[in-house]
C-alpha positions in Angstrom: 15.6 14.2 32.4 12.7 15.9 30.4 12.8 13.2 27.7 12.1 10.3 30.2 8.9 12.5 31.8 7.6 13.5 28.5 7.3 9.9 27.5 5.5 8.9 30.7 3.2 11.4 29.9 2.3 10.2 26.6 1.9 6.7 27.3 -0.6 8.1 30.2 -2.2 9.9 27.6 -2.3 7.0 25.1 -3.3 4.7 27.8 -6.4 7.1 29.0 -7.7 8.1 25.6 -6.6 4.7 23.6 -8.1 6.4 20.6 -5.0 8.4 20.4 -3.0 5.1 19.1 -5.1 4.5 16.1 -4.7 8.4 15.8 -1.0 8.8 15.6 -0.8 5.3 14.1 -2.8 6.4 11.4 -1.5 9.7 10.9 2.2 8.2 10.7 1.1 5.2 8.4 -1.3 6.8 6.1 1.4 9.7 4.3 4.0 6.5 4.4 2.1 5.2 2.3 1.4 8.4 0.2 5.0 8.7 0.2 5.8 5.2 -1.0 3.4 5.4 -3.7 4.6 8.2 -4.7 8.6 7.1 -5.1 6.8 3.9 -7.1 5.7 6.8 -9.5 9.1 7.9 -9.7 9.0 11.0 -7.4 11.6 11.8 -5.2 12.3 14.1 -2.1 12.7 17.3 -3.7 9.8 16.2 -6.2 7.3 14.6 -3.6 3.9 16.1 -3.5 4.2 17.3 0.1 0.3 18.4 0.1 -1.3 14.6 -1.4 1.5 13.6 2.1 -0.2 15.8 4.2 -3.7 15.3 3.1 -3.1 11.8 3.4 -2.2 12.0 7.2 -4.9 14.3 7.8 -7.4 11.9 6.2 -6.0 8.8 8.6 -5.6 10.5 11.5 -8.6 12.5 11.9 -11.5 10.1 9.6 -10.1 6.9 9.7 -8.6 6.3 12.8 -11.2 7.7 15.0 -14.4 5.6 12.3 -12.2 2.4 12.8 -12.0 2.7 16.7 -15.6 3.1 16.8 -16.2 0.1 14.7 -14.0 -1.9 17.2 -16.1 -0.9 19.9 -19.5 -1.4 18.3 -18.4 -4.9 16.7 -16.6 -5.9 20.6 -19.5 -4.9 22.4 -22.1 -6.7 19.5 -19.7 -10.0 19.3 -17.7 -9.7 23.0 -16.2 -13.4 22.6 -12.8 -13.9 20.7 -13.6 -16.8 18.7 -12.7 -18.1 15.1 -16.3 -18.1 15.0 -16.8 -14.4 16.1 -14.0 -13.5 14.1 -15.5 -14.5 10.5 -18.9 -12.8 11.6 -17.1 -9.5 12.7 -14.8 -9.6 9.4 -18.0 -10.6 6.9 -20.0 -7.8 8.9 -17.0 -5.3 8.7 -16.7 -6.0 4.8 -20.6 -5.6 4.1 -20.8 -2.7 6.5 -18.1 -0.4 7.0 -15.5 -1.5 4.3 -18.1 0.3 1.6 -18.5 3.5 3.4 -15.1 3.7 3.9 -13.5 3.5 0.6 -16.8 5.7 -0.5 -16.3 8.5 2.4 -11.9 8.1 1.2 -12.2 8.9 -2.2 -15.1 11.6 -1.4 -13.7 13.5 0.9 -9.6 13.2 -0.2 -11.4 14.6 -3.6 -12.6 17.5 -1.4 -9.2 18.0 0.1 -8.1 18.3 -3.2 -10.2 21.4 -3.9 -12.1 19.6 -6.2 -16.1 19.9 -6.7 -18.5 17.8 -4.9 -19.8 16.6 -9.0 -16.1 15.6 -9.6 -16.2 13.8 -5.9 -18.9 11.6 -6.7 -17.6 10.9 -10.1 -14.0 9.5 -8.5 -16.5 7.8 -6.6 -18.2 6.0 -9.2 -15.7 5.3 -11.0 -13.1 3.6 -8.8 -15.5 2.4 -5.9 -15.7 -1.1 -7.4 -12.4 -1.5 -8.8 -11.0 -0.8 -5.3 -14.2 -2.6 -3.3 -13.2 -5.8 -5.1 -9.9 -5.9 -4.0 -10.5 -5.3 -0.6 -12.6 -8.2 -0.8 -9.5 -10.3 -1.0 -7.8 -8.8 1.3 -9.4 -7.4 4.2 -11.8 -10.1 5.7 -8.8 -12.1 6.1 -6.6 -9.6 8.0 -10.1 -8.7 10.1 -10.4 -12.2 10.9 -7.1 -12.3 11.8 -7.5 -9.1 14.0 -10.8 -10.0 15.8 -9.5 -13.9 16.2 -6.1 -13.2 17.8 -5.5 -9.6 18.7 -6.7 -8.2 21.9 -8.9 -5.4 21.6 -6.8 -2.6 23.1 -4.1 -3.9 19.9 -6.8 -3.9 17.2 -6.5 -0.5 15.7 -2.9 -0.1 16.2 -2.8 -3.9 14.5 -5.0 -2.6 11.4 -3.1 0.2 10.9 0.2 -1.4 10.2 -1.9 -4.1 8.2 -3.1 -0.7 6.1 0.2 0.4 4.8 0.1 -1.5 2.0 -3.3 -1.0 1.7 -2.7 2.8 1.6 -0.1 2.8 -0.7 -2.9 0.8 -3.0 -5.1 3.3 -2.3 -2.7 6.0 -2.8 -2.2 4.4 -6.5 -6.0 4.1 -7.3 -6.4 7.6 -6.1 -3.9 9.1 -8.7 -5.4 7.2 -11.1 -7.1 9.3 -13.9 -10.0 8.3 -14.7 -9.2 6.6 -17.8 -6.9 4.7 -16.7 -8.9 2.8 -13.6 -10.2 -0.4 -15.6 -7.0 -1.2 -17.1 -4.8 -1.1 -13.7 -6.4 -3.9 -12.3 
């Protein structure tokens, strides 16, 4: 009897505060994809870095989740019709615009998490902002095309954020990377 209640509260909560799907999405998605990344290195359960999991759903839950929903606002409210047409502005704005402060404010602040100094933040910066940038480039503006063309607004962060588990688990990689070793992964 409690179970059926406690779910009608949270889809009243969900459904009053929608930012709380990208939230939980995000903070489910993102350490899946730590945690996949991680068993592609060869780590295992009792070898898993449980901290890199944690940081990585603290990071999605609480930054992305909550930058990305306020990009779907600004960009729904700028470009309200759901067009091809709108769609390929939207997703060529999103790439030029937030896509870049993303990855920077990622690799930045999951450096900081990481109890590392803000000199050694911007260095990860520098060093694996392009590498990563040019990838997104062939990914992402077709998957935000996709997302401002045919998914209804209320669906578009929850919709990204499944998109972005293999895009995490990339990330996840390119994080790990040392330093070195950046320009011959890709």
């Amino acid at each position: 009897m409690a179970a059926p209640l406690l779910w009608q509260n949270f889809k009243a909560l969900v459904t009053r505060y929608p930012i709380m799907r990208g939230m939980i999405s995000y903070s489910l998605i993102w350490p899946t994809g730590s945690l996949i990344q991680q068993t592609v290195e060869g780590r295992s359960w009792g070898t898993y870095d449980w901290w890199r999991v944690l940081r990585f759903s603290m990071y999605g839950g609480f930054f992305v989740a909550p930058t990305l929903y306020g990009w779907v606002k600004v960009s729904s409210a700028m470009w309200p019709q759901t067009s091809f047409k709108t769609g390929v502005i939207k997703a060529a704005v999103e790439t030029i615009s937030y896509t870049p402060g993303a990855m920077t404010c990622f690799y930045f602040f999951m450096s900081l998490l990481e109890s590392k100094t803000v000199e050694e933040a911007v260095a990860e910066v520098g060093i694996k902002f392009l590498p990563t940038y040019k990838v997104a480039l062939s990914v992402w503006p077709l998957v935000a095309t996709i997302n401002f063309t045919l998914i209804p607004e209320r669906n578009r962060v929850p919709f990204i954020s499944a998109c972005s588990l293999c895009w995490t688990c990339f990330l996840a990689y390119m994080k790990h990377l040392e330093h070195h070793e950046v320009d011959t992964a890709i």
